[in-house]
DSSP file (Angstrom, degrees, kcal/mol; ACC not computed):
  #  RESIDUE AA STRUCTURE BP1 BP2  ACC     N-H-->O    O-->H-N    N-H-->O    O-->H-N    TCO  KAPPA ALPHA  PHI   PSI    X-CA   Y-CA   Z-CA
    1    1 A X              0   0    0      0, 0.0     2,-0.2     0, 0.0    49,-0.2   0.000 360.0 360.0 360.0 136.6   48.9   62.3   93.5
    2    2 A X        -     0   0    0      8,-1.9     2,-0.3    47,-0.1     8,-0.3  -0.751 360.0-154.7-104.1 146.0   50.7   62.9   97.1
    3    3 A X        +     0   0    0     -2,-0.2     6,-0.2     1,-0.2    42,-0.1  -0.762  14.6 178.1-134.2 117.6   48.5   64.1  100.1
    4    4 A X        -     0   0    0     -2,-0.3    -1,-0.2     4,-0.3     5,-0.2   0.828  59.6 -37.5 -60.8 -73.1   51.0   65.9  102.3
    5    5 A X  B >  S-A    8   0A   0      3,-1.1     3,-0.6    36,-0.1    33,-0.1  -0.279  86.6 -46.9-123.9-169.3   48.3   67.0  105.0
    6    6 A X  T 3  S+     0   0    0     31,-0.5    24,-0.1    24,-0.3    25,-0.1   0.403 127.0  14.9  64.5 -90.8   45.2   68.1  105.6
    7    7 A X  T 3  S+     0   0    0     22,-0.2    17,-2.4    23,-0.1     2,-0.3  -0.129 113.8  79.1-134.9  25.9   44.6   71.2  102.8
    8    8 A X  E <   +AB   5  23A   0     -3,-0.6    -3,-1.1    15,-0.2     2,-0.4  -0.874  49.0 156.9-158.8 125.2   47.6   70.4  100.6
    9    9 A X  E     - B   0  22A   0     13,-2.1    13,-1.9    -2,-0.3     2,-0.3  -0.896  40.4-123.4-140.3 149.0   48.3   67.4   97.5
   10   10 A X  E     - B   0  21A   0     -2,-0.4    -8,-1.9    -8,-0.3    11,-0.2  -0.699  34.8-165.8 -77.8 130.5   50.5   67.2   95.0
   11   11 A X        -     0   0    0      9,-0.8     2,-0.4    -2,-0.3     3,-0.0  -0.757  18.5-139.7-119.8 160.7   48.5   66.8   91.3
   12   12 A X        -     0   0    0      7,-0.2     7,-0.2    -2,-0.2     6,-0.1  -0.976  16.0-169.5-112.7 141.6   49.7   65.9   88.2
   13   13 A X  S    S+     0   0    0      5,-0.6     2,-0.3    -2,-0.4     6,-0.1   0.629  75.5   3.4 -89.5 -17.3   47.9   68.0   85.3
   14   14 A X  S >  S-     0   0    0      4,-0.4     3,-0.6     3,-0.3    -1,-0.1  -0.977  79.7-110.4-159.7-177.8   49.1   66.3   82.7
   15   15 A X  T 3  S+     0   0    0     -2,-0.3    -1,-0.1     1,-0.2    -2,-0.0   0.816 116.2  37.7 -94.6  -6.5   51.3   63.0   82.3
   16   16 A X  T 3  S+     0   0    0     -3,-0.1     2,-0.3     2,-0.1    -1,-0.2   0.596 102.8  86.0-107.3  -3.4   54.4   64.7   80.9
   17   17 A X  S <  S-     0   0    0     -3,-0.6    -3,-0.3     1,-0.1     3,-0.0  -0.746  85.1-105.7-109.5 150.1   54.2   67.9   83.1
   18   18 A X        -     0   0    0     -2,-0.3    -5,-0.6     1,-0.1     2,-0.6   0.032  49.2 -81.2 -43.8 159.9   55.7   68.0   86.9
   19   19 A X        -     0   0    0     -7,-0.2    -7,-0.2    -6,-0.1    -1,-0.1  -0.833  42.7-133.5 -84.4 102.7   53.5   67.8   89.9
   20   20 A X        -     0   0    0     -2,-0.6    -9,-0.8   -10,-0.2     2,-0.5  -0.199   2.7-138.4 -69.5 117.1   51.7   70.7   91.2
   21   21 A X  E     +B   10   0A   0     43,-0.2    45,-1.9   -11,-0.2     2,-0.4  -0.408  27.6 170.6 -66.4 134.0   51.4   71.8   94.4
   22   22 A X  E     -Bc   9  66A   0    -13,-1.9   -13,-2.1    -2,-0.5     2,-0.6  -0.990  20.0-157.9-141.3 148.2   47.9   73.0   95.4
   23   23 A X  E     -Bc   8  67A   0     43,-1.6    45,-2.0    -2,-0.4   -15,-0.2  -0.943  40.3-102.8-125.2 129.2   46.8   73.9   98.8
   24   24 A X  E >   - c   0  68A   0    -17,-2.4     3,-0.8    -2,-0.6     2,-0.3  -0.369  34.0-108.9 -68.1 136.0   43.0   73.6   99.0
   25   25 A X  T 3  S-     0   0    0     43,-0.9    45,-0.1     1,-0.2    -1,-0.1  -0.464  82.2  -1.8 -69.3 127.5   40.9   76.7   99.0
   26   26 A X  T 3  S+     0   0    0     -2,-0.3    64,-2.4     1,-0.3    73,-0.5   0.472 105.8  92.0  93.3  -7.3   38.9   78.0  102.2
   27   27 A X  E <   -E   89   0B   0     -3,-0.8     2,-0.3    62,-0.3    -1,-0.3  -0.926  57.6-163.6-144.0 147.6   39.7   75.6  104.2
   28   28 A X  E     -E   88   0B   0     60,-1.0    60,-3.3    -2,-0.3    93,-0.2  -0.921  22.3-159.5-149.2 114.1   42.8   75.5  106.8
   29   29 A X  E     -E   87   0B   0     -2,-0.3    58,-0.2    58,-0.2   -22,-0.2  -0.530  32.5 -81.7 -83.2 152.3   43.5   71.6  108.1
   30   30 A X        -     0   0    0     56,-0.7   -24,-0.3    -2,-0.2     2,-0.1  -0.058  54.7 -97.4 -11.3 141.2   45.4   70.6  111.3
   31   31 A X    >   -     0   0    0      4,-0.1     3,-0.8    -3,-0.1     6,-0.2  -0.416  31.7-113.9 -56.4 163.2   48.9   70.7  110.9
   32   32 A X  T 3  S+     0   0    0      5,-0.3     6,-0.3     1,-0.3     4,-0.1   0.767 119.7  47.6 -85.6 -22.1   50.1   67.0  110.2
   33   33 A X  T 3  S+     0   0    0      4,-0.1     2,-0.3     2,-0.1    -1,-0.3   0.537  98.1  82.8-104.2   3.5   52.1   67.4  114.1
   34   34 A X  S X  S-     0   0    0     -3,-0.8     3,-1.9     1,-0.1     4,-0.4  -0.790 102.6 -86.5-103.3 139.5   49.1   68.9  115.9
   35   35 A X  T 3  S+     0   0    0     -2,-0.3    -4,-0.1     1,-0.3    -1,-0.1  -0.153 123.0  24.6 -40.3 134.7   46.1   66.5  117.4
   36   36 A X  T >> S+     0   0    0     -4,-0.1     3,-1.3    -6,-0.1     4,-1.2  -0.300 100.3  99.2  92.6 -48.6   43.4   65.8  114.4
   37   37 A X  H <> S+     0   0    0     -3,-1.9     4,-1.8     1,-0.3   -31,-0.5   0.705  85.5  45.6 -51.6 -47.8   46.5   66.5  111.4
   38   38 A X  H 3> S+     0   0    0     -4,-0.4     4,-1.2    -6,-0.3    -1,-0.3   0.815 112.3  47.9 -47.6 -55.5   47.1   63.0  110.9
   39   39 A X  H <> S+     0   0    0     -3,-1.3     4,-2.1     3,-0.2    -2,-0.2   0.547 113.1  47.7 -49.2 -35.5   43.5   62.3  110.8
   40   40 A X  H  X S+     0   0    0     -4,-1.2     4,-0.8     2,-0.2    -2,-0.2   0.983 109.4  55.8 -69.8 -70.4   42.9   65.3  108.1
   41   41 A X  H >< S+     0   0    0     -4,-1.8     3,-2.7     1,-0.3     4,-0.3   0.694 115.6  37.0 -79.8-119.2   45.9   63.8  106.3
   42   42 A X  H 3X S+     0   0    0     -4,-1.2     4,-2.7     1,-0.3    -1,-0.3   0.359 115.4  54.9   5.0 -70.4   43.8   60.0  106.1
   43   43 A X  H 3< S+     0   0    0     -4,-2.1    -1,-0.3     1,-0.2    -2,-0.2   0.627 101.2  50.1 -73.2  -0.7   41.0   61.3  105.6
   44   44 A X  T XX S+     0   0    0     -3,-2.7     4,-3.2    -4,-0.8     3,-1.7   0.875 113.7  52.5 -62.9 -66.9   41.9   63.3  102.7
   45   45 A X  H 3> S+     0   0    0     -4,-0.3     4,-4.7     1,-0.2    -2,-0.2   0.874  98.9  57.6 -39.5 -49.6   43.4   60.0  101.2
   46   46 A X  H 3< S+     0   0    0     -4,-2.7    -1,-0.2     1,-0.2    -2,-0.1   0.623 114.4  50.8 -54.3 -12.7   40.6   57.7  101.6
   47   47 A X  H <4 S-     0   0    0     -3,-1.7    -1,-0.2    -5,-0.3    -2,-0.2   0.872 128.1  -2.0-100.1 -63.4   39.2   60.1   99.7
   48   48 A X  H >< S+     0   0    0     -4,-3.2     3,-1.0     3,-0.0    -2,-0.2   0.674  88.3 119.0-109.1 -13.0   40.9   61.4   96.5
   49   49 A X  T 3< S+     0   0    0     -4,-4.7     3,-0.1    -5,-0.3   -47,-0.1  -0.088  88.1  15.7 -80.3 166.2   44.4   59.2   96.5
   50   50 A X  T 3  S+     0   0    0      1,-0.2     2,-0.3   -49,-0.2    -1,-0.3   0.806 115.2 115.8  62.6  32.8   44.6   56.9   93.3
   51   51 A X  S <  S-     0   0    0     -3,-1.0     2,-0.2     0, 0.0    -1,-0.2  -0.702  72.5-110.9 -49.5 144.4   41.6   59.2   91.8
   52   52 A X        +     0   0    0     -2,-0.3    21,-0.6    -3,-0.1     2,-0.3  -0.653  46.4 173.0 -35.4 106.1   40.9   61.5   89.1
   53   53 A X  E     -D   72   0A   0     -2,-0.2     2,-0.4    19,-0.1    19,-0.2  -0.759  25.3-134.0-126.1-178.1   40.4   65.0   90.4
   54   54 A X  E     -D   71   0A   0     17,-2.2    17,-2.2    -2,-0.3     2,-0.3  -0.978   9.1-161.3-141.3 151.4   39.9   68.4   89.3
   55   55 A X  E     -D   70   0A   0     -2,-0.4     2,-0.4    15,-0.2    15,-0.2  -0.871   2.2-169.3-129.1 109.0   41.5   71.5   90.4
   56   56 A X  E     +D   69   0A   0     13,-1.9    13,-1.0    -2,-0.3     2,-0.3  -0.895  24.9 173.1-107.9 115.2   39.9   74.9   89.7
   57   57 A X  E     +D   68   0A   0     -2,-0.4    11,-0.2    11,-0.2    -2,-0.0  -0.975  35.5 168.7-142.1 156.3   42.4   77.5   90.5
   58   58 A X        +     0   0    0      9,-0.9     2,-0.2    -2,-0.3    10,-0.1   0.230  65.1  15.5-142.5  30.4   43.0   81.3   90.3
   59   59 A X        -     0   0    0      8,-0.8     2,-0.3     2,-0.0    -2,-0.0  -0.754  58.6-111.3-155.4-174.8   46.2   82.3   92.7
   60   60 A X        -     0   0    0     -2,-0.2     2,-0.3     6,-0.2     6,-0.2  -0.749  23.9-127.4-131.1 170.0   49.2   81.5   94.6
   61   61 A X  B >>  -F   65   0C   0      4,-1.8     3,-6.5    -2,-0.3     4,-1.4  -0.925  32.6-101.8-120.4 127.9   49.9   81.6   97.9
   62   62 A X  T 34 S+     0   0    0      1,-0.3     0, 0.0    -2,-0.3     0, 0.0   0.493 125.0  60.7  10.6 -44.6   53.0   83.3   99.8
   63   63 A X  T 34 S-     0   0    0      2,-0.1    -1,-0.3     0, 0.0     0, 0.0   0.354 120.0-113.2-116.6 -16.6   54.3   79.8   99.8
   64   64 A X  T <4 S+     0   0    0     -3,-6.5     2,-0.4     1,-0.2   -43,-0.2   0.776  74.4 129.0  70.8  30.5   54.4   79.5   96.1
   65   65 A X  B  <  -F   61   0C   0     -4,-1.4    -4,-1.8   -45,-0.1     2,-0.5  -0.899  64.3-105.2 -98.1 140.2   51.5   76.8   95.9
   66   66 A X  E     -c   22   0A   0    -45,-1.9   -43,-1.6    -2,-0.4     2,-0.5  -0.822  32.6-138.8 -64.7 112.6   48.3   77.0   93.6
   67   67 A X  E     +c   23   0A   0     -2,-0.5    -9,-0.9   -45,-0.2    -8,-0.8  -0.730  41.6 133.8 -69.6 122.7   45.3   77.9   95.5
   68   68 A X  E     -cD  24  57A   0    -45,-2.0   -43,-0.9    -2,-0.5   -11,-0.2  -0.885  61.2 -94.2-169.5 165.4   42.3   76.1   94.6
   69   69 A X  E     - D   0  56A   0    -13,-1.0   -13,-1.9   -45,-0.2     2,-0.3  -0.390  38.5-158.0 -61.3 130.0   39.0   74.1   94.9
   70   70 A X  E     - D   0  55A   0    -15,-0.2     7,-3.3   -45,-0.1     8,-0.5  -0.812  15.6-175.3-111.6 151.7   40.1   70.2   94.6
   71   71 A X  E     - D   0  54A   0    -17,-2.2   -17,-2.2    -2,-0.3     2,-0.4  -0.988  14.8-162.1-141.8 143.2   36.8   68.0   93.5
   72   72 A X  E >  S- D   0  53A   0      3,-0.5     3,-1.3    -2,-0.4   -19,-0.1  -0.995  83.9 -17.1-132.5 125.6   36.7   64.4   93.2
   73   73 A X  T 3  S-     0   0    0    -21,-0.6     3,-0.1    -2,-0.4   -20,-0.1   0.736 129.7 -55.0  26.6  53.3   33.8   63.3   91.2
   74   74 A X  T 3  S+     0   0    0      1,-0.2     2,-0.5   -20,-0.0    -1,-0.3   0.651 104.3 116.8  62.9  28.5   32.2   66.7   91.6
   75   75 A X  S <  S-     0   0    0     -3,-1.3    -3,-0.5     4,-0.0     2,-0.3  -0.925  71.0-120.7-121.0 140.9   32.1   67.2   95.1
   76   76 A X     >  -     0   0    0     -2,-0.5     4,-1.5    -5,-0.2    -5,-0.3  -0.415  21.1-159.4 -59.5 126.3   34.2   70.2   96.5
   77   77 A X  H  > S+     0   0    0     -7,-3.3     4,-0.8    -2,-0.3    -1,-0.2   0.603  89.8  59.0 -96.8   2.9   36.6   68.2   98.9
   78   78 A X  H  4 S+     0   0    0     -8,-0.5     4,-0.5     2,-0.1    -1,-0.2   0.565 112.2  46.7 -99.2  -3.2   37.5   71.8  101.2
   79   79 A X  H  > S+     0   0    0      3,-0.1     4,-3.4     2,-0.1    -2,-0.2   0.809 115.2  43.8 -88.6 -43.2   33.4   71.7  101.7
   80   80 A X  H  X S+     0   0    0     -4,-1.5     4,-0.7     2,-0.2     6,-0.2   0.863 113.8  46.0 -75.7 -27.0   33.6   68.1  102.5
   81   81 A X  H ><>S+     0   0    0     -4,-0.8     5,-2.3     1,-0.2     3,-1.9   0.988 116.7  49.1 -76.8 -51.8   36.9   68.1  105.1
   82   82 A X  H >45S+     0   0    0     -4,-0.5     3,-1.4     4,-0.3    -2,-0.2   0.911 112.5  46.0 -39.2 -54.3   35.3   71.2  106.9
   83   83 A X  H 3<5S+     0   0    0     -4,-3.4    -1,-0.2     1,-0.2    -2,-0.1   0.695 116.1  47.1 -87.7  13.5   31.6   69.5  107.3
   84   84 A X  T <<5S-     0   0    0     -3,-1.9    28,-0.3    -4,-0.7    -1,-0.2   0.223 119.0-110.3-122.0  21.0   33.2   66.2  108.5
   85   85 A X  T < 5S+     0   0    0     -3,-1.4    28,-2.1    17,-0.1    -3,-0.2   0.743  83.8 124.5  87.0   7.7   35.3   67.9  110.8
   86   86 A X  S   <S-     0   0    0     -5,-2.3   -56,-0.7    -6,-0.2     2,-0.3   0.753  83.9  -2.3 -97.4 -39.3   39.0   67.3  109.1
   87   87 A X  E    S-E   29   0B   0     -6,-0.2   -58,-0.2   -58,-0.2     2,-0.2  -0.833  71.8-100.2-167.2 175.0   39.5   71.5  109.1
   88   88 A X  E     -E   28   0B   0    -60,-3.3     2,-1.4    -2,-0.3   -60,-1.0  -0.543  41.8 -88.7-109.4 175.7   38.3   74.6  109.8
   89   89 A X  E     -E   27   0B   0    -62,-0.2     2,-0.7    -2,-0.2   -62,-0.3  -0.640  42.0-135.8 -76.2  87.6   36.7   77.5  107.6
   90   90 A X        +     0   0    0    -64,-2.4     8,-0.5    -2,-1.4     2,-0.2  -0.360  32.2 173.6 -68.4 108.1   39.2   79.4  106.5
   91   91 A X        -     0   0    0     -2,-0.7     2,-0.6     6,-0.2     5,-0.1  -0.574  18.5-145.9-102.1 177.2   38.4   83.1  106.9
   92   92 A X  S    S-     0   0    0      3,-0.5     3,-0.1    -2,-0.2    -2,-0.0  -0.905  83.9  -4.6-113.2  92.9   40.4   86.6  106.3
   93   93 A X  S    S-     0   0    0     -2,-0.6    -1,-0.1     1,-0.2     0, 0.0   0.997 131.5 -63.8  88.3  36.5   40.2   90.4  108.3
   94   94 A X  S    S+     0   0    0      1,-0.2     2,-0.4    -3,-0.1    -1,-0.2   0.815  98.2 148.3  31.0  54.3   36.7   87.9  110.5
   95   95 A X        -     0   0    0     -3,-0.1    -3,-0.5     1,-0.0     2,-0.2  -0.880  61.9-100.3 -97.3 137.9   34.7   87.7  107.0
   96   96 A X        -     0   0    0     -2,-0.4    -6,-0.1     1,-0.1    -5,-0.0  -0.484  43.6-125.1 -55.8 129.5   32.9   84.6  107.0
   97   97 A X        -     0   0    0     -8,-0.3     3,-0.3    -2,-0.2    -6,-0.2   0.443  32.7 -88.2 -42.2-175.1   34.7   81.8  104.8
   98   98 A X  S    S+     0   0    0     -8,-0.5     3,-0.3   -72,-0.4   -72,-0.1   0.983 126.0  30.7 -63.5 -54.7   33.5   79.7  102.0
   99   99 A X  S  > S+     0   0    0    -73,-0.5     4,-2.9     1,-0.2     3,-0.4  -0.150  71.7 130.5-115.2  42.1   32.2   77.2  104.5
  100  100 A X  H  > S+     0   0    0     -3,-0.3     4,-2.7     1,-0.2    -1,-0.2   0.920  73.5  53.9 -48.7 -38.4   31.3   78.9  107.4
  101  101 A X  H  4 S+     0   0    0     -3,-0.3    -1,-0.2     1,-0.2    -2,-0.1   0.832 114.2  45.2 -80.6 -16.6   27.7   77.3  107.9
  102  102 A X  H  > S+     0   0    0     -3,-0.4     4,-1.4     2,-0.2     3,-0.4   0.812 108.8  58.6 -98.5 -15.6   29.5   73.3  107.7
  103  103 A X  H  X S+     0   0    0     -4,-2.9     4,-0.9     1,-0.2     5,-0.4   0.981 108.6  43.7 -27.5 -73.6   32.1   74.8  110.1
  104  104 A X  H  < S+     0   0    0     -4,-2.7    -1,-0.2    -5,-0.3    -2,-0.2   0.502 115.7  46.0 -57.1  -1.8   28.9   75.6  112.6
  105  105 A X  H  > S+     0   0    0     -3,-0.4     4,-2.4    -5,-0.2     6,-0.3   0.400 110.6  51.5-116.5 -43.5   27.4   72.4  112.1
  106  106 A X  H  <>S+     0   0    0     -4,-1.4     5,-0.8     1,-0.2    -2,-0.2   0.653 117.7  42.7 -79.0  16.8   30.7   70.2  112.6
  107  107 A X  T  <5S+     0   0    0     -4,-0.9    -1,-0.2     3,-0.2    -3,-0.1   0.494 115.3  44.3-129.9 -13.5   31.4   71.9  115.6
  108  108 A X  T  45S+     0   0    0     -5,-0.4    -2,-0.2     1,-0.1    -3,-0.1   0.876 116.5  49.0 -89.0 -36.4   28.1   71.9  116.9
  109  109 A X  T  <5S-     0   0    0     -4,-2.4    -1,-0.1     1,-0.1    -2,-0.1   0.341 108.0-128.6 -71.5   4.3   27.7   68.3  115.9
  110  110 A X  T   5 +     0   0    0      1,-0.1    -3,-0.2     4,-0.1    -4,-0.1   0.634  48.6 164.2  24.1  49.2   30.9   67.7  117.5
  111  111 A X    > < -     0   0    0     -5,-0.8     3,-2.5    -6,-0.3    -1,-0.1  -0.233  48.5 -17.7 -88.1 160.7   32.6   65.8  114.2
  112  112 A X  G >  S-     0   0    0      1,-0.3     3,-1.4   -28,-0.3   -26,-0.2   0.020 132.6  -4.7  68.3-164.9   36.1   65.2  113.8
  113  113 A X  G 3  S+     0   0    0    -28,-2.1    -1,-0.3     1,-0.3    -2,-0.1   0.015 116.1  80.2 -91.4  44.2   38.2   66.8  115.5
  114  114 A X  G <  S+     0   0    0     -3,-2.5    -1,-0.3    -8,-0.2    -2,-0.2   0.091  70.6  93.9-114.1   8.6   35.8   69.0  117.1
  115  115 A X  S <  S+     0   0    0     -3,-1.4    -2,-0.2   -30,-0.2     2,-0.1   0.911  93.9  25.1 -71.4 -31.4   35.0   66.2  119.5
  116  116 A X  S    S-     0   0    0     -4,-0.1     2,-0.7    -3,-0.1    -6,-0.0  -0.409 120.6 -63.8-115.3-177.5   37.3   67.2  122.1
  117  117 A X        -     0   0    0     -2,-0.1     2,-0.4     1,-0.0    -2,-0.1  -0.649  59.3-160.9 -77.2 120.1   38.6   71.2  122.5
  118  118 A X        -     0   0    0     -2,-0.7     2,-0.4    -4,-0.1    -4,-0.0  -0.861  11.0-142.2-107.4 135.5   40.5   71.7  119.2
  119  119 A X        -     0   0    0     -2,-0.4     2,-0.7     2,-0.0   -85,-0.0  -0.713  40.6-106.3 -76.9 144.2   43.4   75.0  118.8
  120  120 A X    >>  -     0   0    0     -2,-0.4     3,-2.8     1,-0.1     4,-1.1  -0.771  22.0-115.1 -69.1 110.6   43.0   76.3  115.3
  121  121 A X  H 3> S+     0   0    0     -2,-0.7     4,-1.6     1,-0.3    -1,-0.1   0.465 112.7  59.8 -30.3 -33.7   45.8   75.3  113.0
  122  122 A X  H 3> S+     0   0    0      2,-0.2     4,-2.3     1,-0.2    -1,-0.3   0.907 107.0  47.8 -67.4 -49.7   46.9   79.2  112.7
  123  123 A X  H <> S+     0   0    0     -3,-2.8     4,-1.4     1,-0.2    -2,-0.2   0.846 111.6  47.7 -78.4 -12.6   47.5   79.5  116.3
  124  124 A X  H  X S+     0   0    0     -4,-1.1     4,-3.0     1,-0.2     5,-0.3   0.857 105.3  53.5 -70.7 -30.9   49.3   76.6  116.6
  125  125 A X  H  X S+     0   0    0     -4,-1.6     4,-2.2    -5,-0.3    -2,-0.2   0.799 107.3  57.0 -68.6 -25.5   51.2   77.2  114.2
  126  126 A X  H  < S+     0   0    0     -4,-2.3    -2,-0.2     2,-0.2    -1,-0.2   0.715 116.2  35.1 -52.6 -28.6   51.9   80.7  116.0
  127  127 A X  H  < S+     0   0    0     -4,-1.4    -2,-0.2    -5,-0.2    -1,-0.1   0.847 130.3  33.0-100.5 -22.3   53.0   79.2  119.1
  128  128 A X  H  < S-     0   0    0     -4,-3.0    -3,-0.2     1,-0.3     2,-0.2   0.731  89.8-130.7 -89.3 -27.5   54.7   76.3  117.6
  129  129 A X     <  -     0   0    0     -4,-2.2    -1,-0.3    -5,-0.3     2,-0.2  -0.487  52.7 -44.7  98.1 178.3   56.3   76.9  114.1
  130  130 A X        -     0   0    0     -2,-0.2     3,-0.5     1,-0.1    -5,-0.0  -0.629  42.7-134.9 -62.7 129.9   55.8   74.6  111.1
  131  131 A X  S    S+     0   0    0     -2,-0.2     2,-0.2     1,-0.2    -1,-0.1   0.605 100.2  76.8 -42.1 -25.1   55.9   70.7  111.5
  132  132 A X  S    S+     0   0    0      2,-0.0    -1,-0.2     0, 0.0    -2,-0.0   0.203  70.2 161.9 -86.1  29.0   58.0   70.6  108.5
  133  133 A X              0   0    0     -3,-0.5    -2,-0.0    -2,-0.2    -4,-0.0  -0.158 360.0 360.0 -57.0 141.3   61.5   72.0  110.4
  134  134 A X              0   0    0      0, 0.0    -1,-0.2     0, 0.0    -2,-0.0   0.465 360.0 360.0 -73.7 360.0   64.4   71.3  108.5
């Protein structure tokens, strides 16, 4: 397992098959070059690297990634980066997300990177571009 950022590892599903990108469902982390990104990206690690996970998935993404819920020993890990302050809720069209209600609680609680005034990773990435420039 890789964890590029934030809301995106590299799995392997099985030992003989390549490694699959998945970008975690619901949940949209710093970028890895924006304040907090680094910190998603760690705390992501601490988390799941050198583990067993499970990946439940039912898409792609634009990007060509598999969307899905990552779990490490049953616990949803885009519920757990969202209530400890590692990302934000990802919603669509201002429908509440998956995890709107641990979005409102790490950000009233001020966790994470919600300690200080945080952009949301979609508008930074609007004014900035992708970290990943060739």
């Amino acid at each position: 397992m890789r964890v590029v950022d934030g809301d995106t590892v590299w799995v392997q599903t099985r030992a003989s098959q390549p490694l699959l990108k998945v970008r975690i469902q619901g949940v949209d982390a710093p970028e890895i070059c924006q304040r907090g990104g680094l910190q998603a990206q760690e705390a992501l690690q601490n988390q799941v690297l050198g583990q067993g996970v499970t990946v439940t998935s039912g898409a792609q993404d634009g990007y060509g990634r598999t969307v899905g819920k990552l779990y490490w020993q049953g616990q949803d890990m885009g519920r757990w980066l969202v209530a400890n302050g590692h990302a934000w809720a990802y919603s669509v069209h201002h429908k509440k997300g998956l995890y709107a209600d641990e979005f409102a609680k790490a950000q009233a609680q001020r966790r994470g990177v919600f300690s200080q005034a945080a952009e949301e990773p979609r508008l930074f990435r609007k004014r900035h571009g992708s970290c990943y420039k060739n």
